[in-house]
N, C-alpha and C positions, 0 to 999 in steps of 0.2 A: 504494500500500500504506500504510493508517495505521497506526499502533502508539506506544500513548499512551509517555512518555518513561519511565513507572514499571514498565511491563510490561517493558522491555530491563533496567531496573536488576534484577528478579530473576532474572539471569544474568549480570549483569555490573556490580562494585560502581565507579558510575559519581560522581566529585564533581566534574564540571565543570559550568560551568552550559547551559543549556538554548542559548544563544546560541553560545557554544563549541564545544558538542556538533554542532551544526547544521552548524557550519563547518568543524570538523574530518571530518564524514563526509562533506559534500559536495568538501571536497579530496579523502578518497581514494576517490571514486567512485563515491558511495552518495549521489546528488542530494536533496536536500532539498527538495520542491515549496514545501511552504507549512506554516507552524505553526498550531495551531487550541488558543488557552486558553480552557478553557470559562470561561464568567462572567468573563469577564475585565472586563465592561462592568457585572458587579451589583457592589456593596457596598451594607454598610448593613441587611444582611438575617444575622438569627440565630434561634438557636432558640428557639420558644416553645411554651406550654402552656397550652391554654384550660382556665379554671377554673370558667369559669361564663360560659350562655347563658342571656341576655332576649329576649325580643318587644321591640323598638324601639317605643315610645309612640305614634312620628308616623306608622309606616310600615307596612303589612301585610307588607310581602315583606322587610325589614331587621331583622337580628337585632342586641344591641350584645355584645361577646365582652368579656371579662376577661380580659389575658392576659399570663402568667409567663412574664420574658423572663432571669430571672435576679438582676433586683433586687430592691431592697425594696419598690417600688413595682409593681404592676401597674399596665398599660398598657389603655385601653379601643381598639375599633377597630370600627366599624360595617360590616358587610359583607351583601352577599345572596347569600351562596355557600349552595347548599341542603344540601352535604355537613357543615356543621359541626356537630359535638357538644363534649359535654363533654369534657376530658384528654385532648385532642386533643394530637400535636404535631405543628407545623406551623413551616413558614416562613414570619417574619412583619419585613416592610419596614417599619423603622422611620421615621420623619420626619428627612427628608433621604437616604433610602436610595435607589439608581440602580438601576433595572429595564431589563430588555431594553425595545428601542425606544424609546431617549432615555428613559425615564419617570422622575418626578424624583418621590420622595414627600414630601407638605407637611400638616403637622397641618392640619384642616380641621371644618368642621360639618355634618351629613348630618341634614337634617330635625331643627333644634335640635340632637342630641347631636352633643359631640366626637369622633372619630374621630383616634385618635393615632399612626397605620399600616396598614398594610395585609396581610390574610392572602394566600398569597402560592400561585397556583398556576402549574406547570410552564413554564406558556407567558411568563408573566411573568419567569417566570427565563430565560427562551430555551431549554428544553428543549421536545424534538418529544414529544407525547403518544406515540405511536408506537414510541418506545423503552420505553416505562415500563407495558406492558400491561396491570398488575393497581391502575397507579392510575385513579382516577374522570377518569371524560370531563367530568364536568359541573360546575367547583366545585374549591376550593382541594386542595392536594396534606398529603394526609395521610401520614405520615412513619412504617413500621413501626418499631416499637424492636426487635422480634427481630432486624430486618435491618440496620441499624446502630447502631452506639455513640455515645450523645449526650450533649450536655449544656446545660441550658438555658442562652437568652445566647451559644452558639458559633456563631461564624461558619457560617450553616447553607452553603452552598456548600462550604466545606471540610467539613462533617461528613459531608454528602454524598456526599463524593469527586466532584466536580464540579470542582476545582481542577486537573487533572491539564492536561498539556499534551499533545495529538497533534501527533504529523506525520506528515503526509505523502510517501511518497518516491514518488520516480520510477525505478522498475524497468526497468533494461532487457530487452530478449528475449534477450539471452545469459546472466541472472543467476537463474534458475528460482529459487534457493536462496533466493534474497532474499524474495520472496513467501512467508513466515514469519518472525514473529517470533523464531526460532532465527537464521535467515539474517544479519538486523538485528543480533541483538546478536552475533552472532560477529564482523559489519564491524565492529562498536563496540567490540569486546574486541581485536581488531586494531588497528585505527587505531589507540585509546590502549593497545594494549600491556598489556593488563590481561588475569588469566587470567580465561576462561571458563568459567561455572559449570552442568553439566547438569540438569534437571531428574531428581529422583530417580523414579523409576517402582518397582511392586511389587504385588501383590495376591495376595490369597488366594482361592483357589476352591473351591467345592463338591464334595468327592469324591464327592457322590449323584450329580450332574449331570456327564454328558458331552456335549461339541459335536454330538459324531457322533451321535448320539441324537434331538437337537435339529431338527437342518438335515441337509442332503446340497449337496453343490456339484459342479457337472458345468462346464467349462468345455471348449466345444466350437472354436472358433476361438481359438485359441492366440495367431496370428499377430497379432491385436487384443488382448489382453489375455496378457501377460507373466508376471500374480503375482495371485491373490484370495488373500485370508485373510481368516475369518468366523470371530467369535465371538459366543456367547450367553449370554445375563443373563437368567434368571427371576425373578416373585416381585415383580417393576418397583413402583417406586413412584413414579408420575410427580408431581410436585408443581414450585413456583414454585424456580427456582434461588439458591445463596446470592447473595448482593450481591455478593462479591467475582469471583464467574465471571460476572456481568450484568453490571459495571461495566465489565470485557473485552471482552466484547461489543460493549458500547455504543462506546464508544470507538476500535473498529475498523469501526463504523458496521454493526452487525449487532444485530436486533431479540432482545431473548432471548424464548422461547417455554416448555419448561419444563426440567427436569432434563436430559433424556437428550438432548432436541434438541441442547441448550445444548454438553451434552459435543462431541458430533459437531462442530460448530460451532467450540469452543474450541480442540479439538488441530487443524483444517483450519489455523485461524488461527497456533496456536503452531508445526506441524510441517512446515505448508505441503503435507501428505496429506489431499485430501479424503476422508472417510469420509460413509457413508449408514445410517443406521437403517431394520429393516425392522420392523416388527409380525408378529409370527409367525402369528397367525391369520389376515393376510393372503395368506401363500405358499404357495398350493393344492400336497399335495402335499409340504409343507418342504422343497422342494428350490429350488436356485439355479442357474438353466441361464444361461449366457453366450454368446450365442451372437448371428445374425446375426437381423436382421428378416423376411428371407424372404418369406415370406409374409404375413405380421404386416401392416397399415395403417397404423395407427392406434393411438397412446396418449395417454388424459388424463395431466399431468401436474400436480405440487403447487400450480402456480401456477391450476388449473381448466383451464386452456385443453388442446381439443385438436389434437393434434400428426400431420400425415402423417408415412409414413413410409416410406423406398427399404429394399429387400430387402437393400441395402449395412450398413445402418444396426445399429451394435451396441448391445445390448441387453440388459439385466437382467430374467432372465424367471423363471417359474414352470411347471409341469404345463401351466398352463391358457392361456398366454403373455405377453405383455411386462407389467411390474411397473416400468420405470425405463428412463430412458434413458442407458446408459452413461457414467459421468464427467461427466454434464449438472443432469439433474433427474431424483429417485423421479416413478415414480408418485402418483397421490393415493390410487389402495386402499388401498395399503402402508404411509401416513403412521402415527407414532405418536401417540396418542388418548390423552386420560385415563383412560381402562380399559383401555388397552395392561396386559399382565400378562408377556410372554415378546418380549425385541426381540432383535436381529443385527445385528451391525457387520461393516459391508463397511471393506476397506480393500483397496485392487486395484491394480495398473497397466496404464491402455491406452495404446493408439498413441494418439500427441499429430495425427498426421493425419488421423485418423477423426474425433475428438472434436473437431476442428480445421471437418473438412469438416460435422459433421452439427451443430455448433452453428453455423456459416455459414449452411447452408441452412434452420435453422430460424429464424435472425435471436434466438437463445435464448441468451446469453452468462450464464452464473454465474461465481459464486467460483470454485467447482469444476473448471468448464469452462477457466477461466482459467489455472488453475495445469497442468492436463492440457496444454493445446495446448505451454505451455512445455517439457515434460517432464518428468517425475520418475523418479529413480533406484527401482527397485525392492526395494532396500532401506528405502526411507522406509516401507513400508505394516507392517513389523512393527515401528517405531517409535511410529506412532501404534495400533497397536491395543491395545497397552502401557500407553501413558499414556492413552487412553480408558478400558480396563478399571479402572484405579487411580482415576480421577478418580470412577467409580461406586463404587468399595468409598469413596474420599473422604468422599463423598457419600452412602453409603447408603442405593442408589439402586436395588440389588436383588443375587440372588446368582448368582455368575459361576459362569458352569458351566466343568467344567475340558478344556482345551486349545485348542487354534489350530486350523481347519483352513488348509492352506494350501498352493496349489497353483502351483506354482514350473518354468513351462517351459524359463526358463533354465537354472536352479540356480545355483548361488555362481558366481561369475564372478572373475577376478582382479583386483585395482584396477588403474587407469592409472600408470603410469611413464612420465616425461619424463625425457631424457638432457640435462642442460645444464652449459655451463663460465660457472661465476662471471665469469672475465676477461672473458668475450664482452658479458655481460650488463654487466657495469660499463661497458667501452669502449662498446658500443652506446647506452648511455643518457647517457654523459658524463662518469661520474663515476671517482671511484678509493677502490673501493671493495675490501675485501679478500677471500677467500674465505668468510670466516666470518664477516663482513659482510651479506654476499650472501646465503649462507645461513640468518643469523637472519630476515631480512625474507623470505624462503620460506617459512621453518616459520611466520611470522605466518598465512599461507595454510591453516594444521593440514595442512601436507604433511609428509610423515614423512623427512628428507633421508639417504640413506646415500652415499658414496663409489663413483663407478659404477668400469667394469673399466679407460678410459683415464686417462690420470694429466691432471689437472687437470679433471677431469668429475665430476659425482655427478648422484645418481637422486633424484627426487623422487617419493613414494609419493602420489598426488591422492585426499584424501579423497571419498568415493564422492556426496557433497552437490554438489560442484565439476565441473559436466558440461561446462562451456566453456575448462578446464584439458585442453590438448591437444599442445601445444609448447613451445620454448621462448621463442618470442614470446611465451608468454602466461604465461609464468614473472617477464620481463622488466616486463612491465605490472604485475606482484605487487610486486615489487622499488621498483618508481617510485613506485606509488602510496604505498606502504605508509612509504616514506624520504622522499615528500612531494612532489610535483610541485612546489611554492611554494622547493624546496631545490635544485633542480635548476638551477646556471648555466645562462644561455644564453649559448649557444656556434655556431660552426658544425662541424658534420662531421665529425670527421679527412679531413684529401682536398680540401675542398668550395672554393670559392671563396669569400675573404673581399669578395661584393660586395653591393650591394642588390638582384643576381638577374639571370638572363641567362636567355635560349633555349638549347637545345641546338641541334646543327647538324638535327638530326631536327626539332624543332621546326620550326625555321629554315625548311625545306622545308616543311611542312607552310602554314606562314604564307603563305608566299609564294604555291601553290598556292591558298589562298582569293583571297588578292588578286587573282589573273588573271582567277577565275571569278568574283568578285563584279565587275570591270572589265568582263566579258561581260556584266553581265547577267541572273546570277542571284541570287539569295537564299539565301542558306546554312539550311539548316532540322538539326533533330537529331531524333533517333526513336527509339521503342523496340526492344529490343533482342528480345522476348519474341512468341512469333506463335502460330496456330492450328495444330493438324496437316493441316489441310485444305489450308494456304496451297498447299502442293505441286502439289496435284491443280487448283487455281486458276491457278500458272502453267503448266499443263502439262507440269510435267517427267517426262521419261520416266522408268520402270519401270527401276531399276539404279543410275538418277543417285547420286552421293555426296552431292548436295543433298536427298537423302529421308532420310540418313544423320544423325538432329537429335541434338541434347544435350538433355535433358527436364530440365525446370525440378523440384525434389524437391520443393518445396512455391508451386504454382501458385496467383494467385490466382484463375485459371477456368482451362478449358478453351483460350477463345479466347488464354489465355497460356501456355499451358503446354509450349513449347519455345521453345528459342534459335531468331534466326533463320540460315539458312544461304543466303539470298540477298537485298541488299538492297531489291532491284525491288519486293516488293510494299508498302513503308513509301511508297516516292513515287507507286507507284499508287492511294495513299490519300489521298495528298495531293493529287493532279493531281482525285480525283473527290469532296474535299472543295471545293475552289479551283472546279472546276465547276457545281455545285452551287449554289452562289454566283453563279454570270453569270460567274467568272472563266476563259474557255477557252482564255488563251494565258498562258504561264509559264514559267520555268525556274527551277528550284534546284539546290543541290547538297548533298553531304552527306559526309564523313568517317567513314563508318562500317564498323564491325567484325560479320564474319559468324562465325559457332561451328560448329566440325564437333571430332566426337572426335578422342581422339587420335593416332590410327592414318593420320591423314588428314595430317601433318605433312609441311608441304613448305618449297618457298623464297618462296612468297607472303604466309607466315607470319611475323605481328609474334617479333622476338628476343625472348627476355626472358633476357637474361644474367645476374642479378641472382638470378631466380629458379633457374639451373641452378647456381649458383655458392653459393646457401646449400640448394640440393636435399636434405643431411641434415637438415634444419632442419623439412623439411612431413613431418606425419602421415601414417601409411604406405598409409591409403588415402584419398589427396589422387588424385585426376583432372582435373586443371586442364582448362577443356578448351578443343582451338584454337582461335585467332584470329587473322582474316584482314582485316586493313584493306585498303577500297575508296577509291578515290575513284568519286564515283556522282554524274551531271550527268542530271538528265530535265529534255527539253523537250515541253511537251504545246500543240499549239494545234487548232482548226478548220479550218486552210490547208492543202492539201496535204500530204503526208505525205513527200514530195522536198524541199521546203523545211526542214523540220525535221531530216533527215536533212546536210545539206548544212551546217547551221549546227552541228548537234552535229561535226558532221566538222570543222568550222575551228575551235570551240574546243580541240578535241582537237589539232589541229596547235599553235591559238598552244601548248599547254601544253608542246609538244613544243621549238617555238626558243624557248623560257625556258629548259628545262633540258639547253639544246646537245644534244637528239635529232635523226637527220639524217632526217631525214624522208625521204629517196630510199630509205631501208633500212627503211622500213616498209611492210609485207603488209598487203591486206584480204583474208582470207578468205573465201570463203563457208562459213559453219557448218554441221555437219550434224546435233548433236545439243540445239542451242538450237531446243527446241520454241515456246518463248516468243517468238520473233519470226517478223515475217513471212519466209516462206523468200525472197522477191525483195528485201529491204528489209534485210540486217543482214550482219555479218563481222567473224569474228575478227582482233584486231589481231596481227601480230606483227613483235617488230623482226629479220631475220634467224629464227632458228629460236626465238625467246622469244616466248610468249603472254602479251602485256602486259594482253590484256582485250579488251571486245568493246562492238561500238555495232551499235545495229540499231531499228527501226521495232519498238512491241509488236503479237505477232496479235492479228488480230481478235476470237480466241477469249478470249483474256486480258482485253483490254479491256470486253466484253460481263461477262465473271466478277468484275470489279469498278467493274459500272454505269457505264463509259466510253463515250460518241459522241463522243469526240473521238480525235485521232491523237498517239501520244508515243514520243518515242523516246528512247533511255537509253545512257550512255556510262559502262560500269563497266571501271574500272581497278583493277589489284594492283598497291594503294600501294608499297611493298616492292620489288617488280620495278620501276616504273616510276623511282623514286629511285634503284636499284642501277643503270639506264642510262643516268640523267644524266651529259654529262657538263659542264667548263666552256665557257663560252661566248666565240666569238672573241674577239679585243680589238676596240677601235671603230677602224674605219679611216676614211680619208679618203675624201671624196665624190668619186670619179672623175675627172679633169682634163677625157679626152678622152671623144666621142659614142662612144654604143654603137650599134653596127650592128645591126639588127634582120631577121629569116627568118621568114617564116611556112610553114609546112607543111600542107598535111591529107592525111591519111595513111589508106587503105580497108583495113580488116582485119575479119575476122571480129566477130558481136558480142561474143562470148563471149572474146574479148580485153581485157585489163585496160588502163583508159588509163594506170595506173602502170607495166604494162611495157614499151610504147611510150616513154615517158618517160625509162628506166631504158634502154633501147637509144641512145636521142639522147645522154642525157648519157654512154653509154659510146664513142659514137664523133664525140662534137662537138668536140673537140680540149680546146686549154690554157684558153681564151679564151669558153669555152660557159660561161656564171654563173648562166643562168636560162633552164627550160623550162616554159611554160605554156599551159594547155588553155584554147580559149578560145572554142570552137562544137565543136558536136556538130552531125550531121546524118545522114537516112538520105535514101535514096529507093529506087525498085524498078528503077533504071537503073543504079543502082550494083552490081547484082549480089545473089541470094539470100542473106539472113540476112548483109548487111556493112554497115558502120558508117564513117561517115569523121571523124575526131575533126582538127582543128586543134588545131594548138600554135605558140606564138611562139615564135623562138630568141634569146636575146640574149647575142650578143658582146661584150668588152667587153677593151681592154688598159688599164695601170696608165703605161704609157710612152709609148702613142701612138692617132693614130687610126687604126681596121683600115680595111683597103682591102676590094674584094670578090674581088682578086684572093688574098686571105691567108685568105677565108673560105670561098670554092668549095670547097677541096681538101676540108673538113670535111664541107658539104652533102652531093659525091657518096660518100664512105665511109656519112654512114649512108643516102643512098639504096639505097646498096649492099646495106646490112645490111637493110634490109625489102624487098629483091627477096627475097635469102635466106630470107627470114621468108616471103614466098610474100605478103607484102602491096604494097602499089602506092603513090606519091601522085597526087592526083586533082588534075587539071591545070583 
């Protein structure tokens, strides 16, 4: 946003200097990109007045000029500029005088005559022809006297108004206000604490002339457009604008055009409401229909070019159809012409997401557009239609016919009120500061403070400009900035540790966890958070699932983003078929990430956020935070078997287990039955006891085809949360055993559909005191062992702390659990 330094001084009587200013707004939060002094690089150039024009002796194409610089002497100066005449006034570089582009002027001889400076056109000053319409493209810059106050011999750069200083700020998207020079100098009347001065508005109208007569306005999609108000000016006299509304212009980097353009133009810039001029002989019908494209294709717009267009797409129409494209660009029918005689001022509010989505799609960004996608209050549009209409009577620019139309779906709305306690805000920020402290750097904000109904509370009234004023966080930021960030000790926290920074024990875990899984082997990757609505139907999750259940992003930047996601799987399916793609088909990584499900969906998987339940009066009354579920999430994808991969995600999954003292004898595989996403031979729910800590499984085949995979991956997603809450600490280290351990092998014929964990979990329940360790260690089948049986080996190891075992102290264990698998109706295979 630029706005020369002079245009904020008529609102705000400012005497600091330009360097000051700068840095004072960019402390309280009104960034300063960059300063722009015009001429700052010319001197030496004043005003003159050609007194007399010769034919040059030597030269057919050089004329020699006489010219009044103010002294007693006139000054000669040879030039080939084909614009010059007599009583001209012009700017003219004296000898020694600095032009744009290093250019240095030196008295000099031009075919015999002297030449004692130079006549001086635009470009040589560093002015863009561009700006300056109605002067000559070809040949030195001839100077209106109606348009400015001169004097021969003055500094022509300052006569000019060319001395002014812009800046540039840097606007954020929470700060819509700022995007006008109103915005600007209210920060500026803030920061230094200086009152603020309104622009007076006023006009008189034609009691011949009414609006309603004029125009008709139908606004048919309400839900897109909030507020129009149309008025009309007859009688138009379109001509060149004064200097002082063109040098505005200029200045904020906007060409001027003519009068009435100029006005529209002016108040967008001053009031931060774009406004649109229509030419009334253009709108078949005088009517203004607002409505959707529909059917519509296709609109030229001012810039020439034509425009497609979605039946979504809102629109500034007529009888005949589209005239504009809502809060974007008119039409070019519609433009006003130098024989314009009857125009209309639009001043409207649309949805900032329409005008958001169809200046995206059209790759068509204006001023206009600009300030729309931010939002604007719909009280802004009968501000500016005010100071437009005034700026014409100013100007005398044609006669205002009398009333407003205006058509208001909301109607008056009530302002915002914030509930906050001064103490909170002081202690929060650091300082000690007092009630009525506190409260003056509020009211800097033009918030209106009264005394709320709890004792030590009051209400702050958010003027209706302030759309990012919502709590009392953002009361707090008011208060800071406005007392000075540069004043603020630093300190630590009430509470906090005075150290150079620690982990928390959360963290702690967290760290550690990587370690393990980067020790395995994998690559820690991070991802986005934002997916397709499709993603669903790509893992195949069923119809019902809570994972179709998405949080929608309210301002997406496509489609392919536009929900949270609610299952990690498909961010590493993307990775494994980028990494493929590549030649790379064997990998692992891992990832610490958060899945979003509404809030209804709150369980114990779910991250705390005690901070947030503990300042819960504090969020705006329609905050929906919405849940968050940390995973821990291991894929491993390669070409090898698909047993292999499974088998390695299963032992990183255990080491993760005796790191954080899980007993692994107490952990279930399930087989799943509503994990569509995996193969149904290939996956199971983990659980410890009756807690579902998460699930690893082989992806189908169907899944991997749906995101161009030929290769095999398998995925180990854990609930961060649960799986932390069952850590627990871990033995102390003992001593390396004195005496041998006795060793039992077994193979044991059971059904297939037998778990080798619960064989496992029958041994260690009847292997006595001295049983330390039971392992699988061959599988085997044959068709001799009996239909659909499996004979699984496991090694037993015995082991005492006091002595060596005999066999005669380890038989008695063997036949109990021989015992216990007769029971079981299973055998060992001799």
């Amino acid at each position: 946003m630029k706005v020369s330094y002079q245009w904020i001084k008529d609102f705000v009587a400012l005497d600091a200097s330009l360097e000051e200013f700068c840095d004072a707004m960019t402390l309280s939060g009104t960034k300063v990109e960059e300063v722009f002094e015009q001429c700052i690089d010319i001197d030496g150039v004043v005003i003159g007045q050609i007194e007399e024009v010769s034919q040059h002796p030597n030269a057919d194409k050089l004329v020699l000029c006489q010219v009044n610089i103010g002294n007693a002497d006139k000054i000669q100066i040879v030039t080939g500029a084909p614009n010059v005449e007599k009583d001209q006034f012009v700017p003219v570089a004296l000898t020694g005088a600095h032009l744009a582009g290093d250019l240095k002027i030196k008295k000099s001889k031009l075919r015999g005559q002297i030449s004692e400076g130079m006549l001086c056109s635009l470009e040589e000053l560093g002015l863009d022809q561009h700006f300056f319409p109605n002067a000559n493209n070809d040949g030195i810059y001839v100077i209106d006297t109606d348009r400015f106050n001169i004097s021969l011999g003055a500094d022509a750069c300052e006569a000019l108004g060319l001395r002014e200083a812009i800046i540039d700020y840097e606007i954020t998207t929470n700060r819509p206000d700022c995007l006008s020079v109103e915005g600007i100098a209210r920060e500026a009347a803030a920061t230094f604490n200086l009152p603020y001065t309104e622009r007076e508005t006023g006009y008189q109208t034609n009691s011949e002339l009414c609006v309603e007569d004029i125009i008709k306005v139908e606004v048919q999609d309400q839900d897109l457009c909030s507020r129009f108000m149309a008025a009309a000016v007859k009688n138009v006299k379109i001509e060149q604008s004064p200097e002082w509304l063109s040098r505005r212009l200029r200045s904020a980097g906007i060409r001027p055009i003519n009068n009435i353009v100029d006005i529209s133009n002016f108040v967008m810039l001053e009031t931060g409401q774009p406004l649109h001029v229509y030419d009334l002989r253009q709108i078949a019908g005088q009517e203004i229909i607002v409505r959707r494209a529909g059917s519509d294709h296709e609109i030229q717009t001012l810039d020439g070019q034509k425009r497609s267009l979605l039946p979504d797409t809102l629109m500034i129409c007529d009888s005949n159809g589209p005239i504009g494209l809502a809060g974007i660009m008119g039409g070019i029918e519609s433009e006003v012409v130098s024989d314009t005689t009857t125009v209309v001022f639009e001043a409207a509010s649309f949805s900032k997401r329409s005008i958001h989505e169809t200046s995206k799609r059209l790759k068509l960004r204006t001023e206009a557009s600009q300030r729309f996608e931010r939002g604007i209050p719909d009280k802004r549009c009968a501000d500016a239609i005010h100071l437009a209409l005034t700026l014409v009577e100013k100007l005398e620019a044609g006669e205002i016919a009398s009333g407003v139309l205006d058509i208001h779906s909301k109607g008056k709305t009530d302002p915002v009120t914030i509930n906050y306690s001064p103490q909170r805000i002081s202690e929060f920020l650091g300082l000690k500061l007092t009630d009525k402290e506190v409260n003056a750097l509020v009211e800097r904000s033009y918030c209106k403070v009264t005394k709320g109904e709890k004792k030590g509370f009051y209400q702050a009234e958010v003027p209706y400009w302030r759309l990012d004023l919502k709590q009392e966080a953002d009361l707090s930021e008011e208060v800071a900035r406005f007392y000075g960030y540069n004043r603020i000790p630093k300190r630590f926290f009430a509470g906090s540790r005075s150290t150079l920074g620690y982990r928390s024990e959360h963290q702690m875990q967290e760290r550690k966890i990587k370690d393990i899984l980067i020790g395995s082997g994998c690559y820690e990757v991070q991802t986005v958070t934002f997916e397709s609505p499709q993603t669903a139907d790509l893992l195949r999750f069923p119809t019902g699932d809570n994972r179709r259940n998405h949080v929608k992003v309210l301002n997406p930047l496509g489609e392919q983003m536009s929900i949270m996601r609610s299952s990690p799987l498909s961010e590493m399916l993307k990775i494994a078929q980028r990494n493929s793609a590549y030649g790379e088909n064997d990998g692992a990584v891992f990832e610490l990430a958060n899945t979003y499900h509404p809030q209804d969906q709150r369980d114990d998987r779910d991250r705390s956020f005690t901070s947030a339940k503990k300042h819960q009066d504090l969020l705006p009354d329609d905050s929906k935070l919405p849940t968050e579920r940390p995973h821990v999430v291991v894929g491993l994808w390669s070409d090898k078997p698909s047993a292999d991969l499974f088998f390695k995600t299963k032992g990183i999954f255990e080491q993760l287990c005796r790191s954080f003292g899980i007993n692994e004898r107490q952990l279930n595989y399930l087989r799943p039955e509503e994990n569509r996403e995996f193969h149904p031979g290939q996956s199971a729910n983990i659980y410890l006891k009756e807690l579902k800590l998460g699930s690893l499984g082989t992806i189908h085949p169907e899944v991997l085809a749906n995101f161009d995979l030929e290769i095999n991956f398998v995925i180990l997603d854990l609930y961060l949360e649960r799986f932390l809450a069952s850590a627990r600490p871990l033995d102390k280290v003992k001593d390396i055993p004195r005496f041998p351990a006795l060793t039992r092998d077994l193979a044991i014929v059971a059904p297939r559909d037998v778990f080798a964990a619960d064989i496992a979990d029958l041994i260690y329940n009847k292997g006595g005191e001295y049983l330390r360790n039971v392992e699988l260690f061959d599988v085997y089948s044959d068709d001799k062992l009996g239909e659909n049986l499996l004979s699984r080996a496991y090694a037993l190891e015995f082991i005492s702390e006091e002595r060596s075992l005999s066999d005669e102290e380890v038989n008695p264990f063997i036949e109990d659990i021989v015992t216990a698998l007769e029971e079981k109706g299973w055998s060992l295979r001799l």
